[in-house]
C-alpha positions as CSV (number, residue, x, y, z in Angstrom):
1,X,128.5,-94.0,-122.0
2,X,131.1,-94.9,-119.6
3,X,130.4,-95.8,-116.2
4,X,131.2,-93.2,-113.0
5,X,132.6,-94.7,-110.1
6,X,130.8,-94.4,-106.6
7,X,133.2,-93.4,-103.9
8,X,131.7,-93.9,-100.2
9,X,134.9,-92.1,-97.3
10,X,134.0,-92.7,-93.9
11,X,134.7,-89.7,-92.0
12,X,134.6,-89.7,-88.2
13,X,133.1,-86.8,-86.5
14,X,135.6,-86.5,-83.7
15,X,139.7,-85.6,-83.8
16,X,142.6,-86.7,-81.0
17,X,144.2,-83.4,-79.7
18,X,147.7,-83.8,-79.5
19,X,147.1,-83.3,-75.8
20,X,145.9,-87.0,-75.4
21,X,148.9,-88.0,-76.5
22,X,151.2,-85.6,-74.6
23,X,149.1,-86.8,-71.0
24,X,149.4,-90.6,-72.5
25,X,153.4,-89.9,-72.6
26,X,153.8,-88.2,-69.0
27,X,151.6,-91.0,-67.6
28,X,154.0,-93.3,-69.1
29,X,156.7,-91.5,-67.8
30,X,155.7,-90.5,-64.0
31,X,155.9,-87.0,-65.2
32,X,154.0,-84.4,-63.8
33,X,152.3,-81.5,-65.9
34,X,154.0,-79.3,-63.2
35,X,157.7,-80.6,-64.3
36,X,157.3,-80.9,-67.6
37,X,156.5,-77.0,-67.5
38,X,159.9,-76.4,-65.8
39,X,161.7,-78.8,-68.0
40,X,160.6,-77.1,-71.3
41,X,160.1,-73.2,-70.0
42,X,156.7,-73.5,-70.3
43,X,154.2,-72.1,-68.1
44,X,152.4,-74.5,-65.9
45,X,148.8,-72.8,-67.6
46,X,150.0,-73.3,-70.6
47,X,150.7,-76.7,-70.0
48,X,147.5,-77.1,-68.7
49,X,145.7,-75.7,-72.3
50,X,147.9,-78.1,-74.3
51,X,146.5,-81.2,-72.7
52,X,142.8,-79.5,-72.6
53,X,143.1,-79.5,-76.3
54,X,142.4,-75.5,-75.9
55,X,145.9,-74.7,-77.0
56,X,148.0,-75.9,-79.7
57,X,151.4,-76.8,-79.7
58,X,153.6,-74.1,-82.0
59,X,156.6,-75.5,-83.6
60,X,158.4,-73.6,-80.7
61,X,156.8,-75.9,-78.0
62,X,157.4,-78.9,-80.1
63,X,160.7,-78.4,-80.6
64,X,161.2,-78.3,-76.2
65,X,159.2,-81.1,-76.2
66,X,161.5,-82.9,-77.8
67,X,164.5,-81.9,-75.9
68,X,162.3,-83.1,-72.5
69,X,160.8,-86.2,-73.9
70,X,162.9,-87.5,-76.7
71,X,160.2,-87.4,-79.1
72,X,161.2,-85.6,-82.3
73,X,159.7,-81.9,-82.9
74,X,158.2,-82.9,-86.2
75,X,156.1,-85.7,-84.8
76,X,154.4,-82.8,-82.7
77,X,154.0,-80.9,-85.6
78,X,152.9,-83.3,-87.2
79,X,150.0,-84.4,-84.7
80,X,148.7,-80.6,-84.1
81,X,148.9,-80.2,-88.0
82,X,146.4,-83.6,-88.3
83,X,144.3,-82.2,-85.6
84,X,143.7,-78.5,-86.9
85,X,143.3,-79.8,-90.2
86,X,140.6,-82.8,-89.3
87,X,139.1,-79.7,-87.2
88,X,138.6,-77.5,-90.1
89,X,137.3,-80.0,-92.2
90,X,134.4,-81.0,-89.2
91,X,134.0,-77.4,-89.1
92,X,133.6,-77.2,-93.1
93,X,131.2,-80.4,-93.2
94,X,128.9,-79.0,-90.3
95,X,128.6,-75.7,-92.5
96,X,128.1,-77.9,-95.9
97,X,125.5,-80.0,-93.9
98,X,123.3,-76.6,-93.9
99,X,123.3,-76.4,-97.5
100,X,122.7,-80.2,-98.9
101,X,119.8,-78.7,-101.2
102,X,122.2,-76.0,-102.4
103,X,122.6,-78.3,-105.3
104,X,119.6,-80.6,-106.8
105,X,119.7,-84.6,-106.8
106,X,118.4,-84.0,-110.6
107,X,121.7,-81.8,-111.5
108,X,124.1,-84.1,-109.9
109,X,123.1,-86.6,-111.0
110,X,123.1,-85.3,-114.7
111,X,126.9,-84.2,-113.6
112,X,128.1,-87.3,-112.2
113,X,126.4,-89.4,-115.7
114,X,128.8,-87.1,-117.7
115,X,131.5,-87.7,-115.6
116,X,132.1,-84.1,-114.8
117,X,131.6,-84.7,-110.6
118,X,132.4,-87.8,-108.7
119,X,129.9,-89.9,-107.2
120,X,130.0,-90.6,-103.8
121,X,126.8,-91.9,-101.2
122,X,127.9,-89.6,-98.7
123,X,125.9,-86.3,-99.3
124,X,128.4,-83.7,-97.3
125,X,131.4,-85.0,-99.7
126,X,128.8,-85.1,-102.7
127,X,128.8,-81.0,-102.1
128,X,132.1,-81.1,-101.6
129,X,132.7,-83.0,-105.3
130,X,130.4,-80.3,-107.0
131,X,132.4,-77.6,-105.3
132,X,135.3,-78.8,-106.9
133,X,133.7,-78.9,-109.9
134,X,133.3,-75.2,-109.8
135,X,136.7,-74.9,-109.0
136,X,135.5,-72.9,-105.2
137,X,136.4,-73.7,-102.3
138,X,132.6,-73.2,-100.2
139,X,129.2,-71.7,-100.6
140,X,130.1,-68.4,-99.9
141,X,132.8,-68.4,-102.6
142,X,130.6,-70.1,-105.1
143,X,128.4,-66.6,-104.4
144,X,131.6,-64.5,-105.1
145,X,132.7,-66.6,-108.0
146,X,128.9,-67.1,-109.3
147,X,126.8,-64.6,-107.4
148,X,126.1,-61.8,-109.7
149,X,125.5,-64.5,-112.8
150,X,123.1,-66.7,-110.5
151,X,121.4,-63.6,-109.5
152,X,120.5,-62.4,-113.5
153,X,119.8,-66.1,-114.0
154,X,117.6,-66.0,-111.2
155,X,115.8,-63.4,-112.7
156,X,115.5,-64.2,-116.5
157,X,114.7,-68.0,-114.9
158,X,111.9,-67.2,-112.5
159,X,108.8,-67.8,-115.0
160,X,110.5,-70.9,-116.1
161,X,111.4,-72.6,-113.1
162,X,114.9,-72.9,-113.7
163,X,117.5,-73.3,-111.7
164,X,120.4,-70.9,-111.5
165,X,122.6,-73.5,-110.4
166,X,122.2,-75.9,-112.9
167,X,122.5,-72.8,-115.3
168,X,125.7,-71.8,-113.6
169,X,126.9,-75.6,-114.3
170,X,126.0,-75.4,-117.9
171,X,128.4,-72.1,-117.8
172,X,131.4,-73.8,-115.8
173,X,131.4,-76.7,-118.4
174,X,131.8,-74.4,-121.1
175,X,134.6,-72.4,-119.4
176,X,136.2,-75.5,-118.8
177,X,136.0,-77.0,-122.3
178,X,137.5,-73.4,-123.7
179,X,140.3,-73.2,-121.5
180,X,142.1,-76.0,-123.7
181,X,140.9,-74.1,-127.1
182,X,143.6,-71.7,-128.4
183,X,142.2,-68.6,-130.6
184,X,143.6,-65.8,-132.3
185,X,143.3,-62.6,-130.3
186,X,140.0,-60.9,-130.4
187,X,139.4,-58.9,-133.6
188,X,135.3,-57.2,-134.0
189,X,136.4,-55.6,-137.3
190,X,137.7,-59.7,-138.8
191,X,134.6,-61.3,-137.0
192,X,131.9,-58.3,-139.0
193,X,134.2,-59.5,-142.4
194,X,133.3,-62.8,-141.6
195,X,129.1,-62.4,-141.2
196,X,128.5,-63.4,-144.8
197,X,130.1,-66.4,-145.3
198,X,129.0,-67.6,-141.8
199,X,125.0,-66.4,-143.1
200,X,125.6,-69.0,-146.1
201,X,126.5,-71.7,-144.4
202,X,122.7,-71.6,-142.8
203,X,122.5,-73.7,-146.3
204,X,124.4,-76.4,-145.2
205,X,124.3,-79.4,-143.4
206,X,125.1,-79.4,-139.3
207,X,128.7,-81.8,-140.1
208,X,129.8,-79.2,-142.5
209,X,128.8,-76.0,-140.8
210,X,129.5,-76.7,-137.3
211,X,133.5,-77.4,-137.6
212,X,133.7,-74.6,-140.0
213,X,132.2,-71.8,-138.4
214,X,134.2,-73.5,-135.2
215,X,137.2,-72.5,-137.3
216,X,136.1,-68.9,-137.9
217,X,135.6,-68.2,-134.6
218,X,138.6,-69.4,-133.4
219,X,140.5,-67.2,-135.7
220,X,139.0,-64.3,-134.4
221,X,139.2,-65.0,-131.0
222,X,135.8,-66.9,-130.4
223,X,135.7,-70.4,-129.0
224,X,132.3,-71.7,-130.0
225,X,131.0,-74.1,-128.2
226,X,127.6,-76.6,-128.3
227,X,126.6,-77.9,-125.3
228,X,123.6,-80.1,-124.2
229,X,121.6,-78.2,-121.6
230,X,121.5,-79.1,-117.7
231,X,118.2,-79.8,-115.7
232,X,116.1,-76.7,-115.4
233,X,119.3,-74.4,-116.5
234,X,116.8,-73.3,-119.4
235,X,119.2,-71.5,-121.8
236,X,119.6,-71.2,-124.9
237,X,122.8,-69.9,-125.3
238,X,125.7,-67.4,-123.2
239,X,127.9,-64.8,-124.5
240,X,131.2,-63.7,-122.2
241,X,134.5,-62.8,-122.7
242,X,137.0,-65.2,-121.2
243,X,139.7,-62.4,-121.2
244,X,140.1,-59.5,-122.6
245,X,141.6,-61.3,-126.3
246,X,139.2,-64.5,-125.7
247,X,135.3,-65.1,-126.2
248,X,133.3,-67.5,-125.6
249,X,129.9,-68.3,-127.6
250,X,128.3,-71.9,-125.8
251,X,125.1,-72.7,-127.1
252,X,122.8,-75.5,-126.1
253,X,121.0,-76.1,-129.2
254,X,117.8,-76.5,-126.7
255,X,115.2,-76.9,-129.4
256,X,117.0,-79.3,-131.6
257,X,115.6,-76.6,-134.8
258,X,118.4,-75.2,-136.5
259,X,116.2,-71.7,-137.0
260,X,116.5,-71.2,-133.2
261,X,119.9,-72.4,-132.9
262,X,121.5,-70.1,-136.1
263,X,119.4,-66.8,-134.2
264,X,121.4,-67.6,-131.0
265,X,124.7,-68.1,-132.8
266,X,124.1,-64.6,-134.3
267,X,122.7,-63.2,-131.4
268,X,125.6,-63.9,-129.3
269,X,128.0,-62.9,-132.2
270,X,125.8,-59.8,-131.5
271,X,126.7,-59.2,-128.1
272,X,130.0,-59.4,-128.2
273,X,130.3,-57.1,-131.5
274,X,127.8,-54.6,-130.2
275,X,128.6,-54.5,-126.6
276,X,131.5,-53.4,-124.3
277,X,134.3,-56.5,-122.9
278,X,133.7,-54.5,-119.1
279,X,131.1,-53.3,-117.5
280,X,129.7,-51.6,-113.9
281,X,132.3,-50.0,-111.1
282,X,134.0,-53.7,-110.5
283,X,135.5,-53.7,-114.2
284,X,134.1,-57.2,-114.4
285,X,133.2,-59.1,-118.0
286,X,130.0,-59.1,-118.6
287,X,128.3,-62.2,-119.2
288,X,125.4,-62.0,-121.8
289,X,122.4,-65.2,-120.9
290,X,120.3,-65.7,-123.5
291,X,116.6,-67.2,-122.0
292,X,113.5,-67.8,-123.2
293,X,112.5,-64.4,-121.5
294,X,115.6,-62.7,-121.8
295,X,114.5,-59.0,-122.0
296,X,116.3,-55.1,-121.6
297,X,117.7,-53.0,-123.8
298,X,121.5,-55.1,-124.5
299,X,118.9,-57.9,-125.6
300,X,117.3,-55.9,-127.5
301,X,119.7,-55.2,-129.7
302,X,121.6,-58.5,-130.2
303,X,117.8,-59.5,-130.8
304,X,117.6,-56.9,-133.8
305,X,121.1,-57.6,-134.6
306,X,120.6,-61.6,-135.2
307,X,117.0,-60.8,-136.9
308,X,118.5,-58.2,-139.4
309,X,121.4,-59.6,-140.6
310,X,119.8,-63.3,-141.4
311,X,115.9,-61.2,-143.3
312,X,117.6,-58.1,-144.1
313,X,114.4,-55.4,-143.2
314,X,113.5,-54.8,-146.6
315,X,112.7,-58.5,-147.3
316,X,111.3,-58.9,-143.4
317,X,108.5,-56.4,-144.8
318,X,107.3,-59.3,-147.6
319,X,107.6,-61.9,-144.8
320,X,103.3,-61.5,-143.9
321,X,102.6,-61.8,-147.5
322,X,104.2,-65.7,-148.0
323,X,101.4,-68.0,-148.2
324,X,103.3,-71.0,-149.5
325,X,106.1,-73.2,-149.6
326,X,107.3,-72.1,-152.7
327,X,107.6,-68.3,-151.9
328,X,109.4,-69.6,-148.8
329,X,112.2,-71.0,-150.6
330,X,111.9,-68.5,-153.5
331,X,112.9,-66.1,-150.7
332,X,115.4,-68.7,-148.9
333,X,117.2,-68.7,-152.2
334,X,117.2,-64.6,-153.0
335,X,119.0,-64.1,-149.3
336,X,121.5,-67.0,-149.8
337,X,119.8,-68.9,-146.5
338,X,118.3,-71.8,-145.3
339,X,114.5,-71.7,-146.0
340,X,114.4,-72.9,-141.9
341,X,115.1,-69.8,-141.3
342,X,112.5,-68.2,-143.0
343,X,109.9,-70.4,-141.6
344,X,111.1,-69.6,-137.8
345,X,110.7,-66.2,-138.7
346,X,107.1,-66.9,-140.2
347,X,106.1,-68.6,-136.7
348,X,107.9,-65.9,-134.3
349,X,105.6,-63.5,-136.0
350,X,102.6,-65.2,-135.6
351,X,101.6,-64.9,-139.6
352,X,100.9,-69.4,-139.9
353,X,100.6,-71.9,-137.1
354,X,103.7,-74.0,-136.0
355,X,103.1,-77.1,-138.0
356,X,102.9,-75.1,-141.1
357,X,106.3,-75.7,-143.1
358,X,107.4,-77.3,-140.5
359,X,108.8,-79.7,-143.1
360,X,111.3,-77.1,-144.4
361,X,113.5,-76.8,-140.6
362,X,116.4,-79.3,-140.3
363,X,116.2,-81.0,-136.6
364,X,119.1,-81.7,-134.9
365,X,119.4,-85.1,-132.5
366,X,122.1,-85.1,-129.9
């Protein structure tokens, strides 16, 4: 694990108008405000509003300026440009001050340990570090960017406890790490050719399968990525289409059981096979979350569509009548899967308690 640097920027709550300096110069000078407005064209008000600090100097003033006072145009421009731009960033830190919770301790901390955020003591540029992170430049643009995916997180996360920001993090890591992945465009019809072989390999051990059905993906314009969950983001896995020729599958392997982990994989395939690249009146991608209480009628289906194609219907149907190991892998071995699998689906149906066969699932360790 490598270790993250902490950063701590003093930054002073208060800006020098270029004003101060204009009054410093005519002071030094004997100049009054009433001749420099004569000298330069200016109107003694406006004069006035300079050295107030109410009134900026344009690059039209600064360039009389330094016809009267022999200091060059640009080092005006150069001390309003400071000024506005120290102003909007004390303007910027008072609104981030309002939203320090915005983002949990617990996630950016998590953030900072994988070296995805800077650390930094100072809590208004710690925001500003995980707002860069999300690529946004404030709060309300996160919403824009993030909004309508926080919102359905939100809503599948509220009996869990999660948090849709930590969820949305999970997300942005994922986007990030499939931006450098090149795929094949987008083909449903190569990706349904492609179901069988990637059902066998249930058969086969994590180092051989993963890279593998990696290389599938990828030439049919999936990136597939495995990620290790964030703090409360309490996903299992995300569907969405990066463009309209690119996919992304990001799964987080939560349970470690490679039963759950396979029914995600295919459940995701599902989405993207079963359901449309746009969606609602903004023609945006949808993005497809899979929870622990993911519900609705798109979930549904991916649901059925995962459950089907790993126990076929006509061999679910037997799936109450297994009462030992043996039948287990008897069946594992007619449907060309892992027996895993056909444990998981024992348990999700309530027909033996968790422990039973239990033996049979390969665990994953991160």
């Amino acid at each position: 694990m490598e270790q993250t640097t902490t950063e701590h920027r003093y930054e002073p709550d208060y800006a020098i108008a270029p004003g101060e300096t204009l009054a410093e110069l005519l002071e030094t000078r004997n100049m009054s405000q009433a001749e420099l407005a004569r000298r330069a064209g200016l109107s003694a008000k406006h004069v006035n509003l300079i050295l107030k600090g109410t009134a900026g100097i344009s690059s039209d003033t600064a360039l009389k300026l330094e016809h009267v006072l022999q200091v060059p145009a640009r080092i005006w421009n150069a001390l309003e440009a400071n000024y506005q731009g120290h102003q909007s960033r004390l303007a910027e830190s008072r609104e981030l001050q309002e939203h320090l919770g915005w983002a949990s301790k617990e996630l950016i901390r998590e953030l900072t340990k994988r070296n995805l955020v800077k650390a930094t003591r100072e809590p208004v540029q710690q925001l500003r570090e995980v707002l860069r992170f999300f690529g946004v430049a404030s709060i309300p643009a996160w919403e824009s960017m993030w909004g309508e995916t926080a919102a359905l997180g939100a809503y599948r996360l509220a009996k869990q406890e999660g948090d849709p920001v930590a969820l949305a993090a999970w997300m942005r890591i994922g986007e990030l790490e499939a931006a450098d992945v090149d795929t094949a465009p987008f083909d449903r019809d190569a990706l349904r050719r492609l179901l069988p072989e990637m059902r066998k390999l249930t058969t086969t051990d994590l180092h051989e399968w993963l890279p593998r059905v990696k290389e599938m993906c990828r030439s049919v314009g999936i990136v597939l990525l495995i990620e290790r969950e964030l703090p409360k983001a309490r996903v299992n896995g995300v569907a969405r289409w990066l463009s309209p020729k690119k996919a992304l599958i990001q799964l987080s392997a939560r349970y470690l059981r490679e039963d759950i982990l396979w029914f995600t994989f295919f459940h995701e395939v599902g989405h993207l096979l079963l359901h449309a690249k746009r969606n609602g009146p903004r023609d945006v991608p949808p993005t497809f979350i899979d929870t622990k209480d993911s519900g609705g009628r798109v979930e549904d289906e991916a649901n059925a569509f995962a459950r089907d194609l790993l126990i076929p219907p006509p061999h679910a149907a037997g799936i109450a009548e297994i009462h030992t190991l043996a039948e287990v892998q008897a069946l594992a071995d007619e449907l060309g899967i892992s027996p895993g699998i056909v444990v998981g689906r024992i348990h999700h149906e309530g027909h033996k308690g968790p422990a039973w066969g239990a033996g049979l699932i390969a665990r994953y360790k991160w």
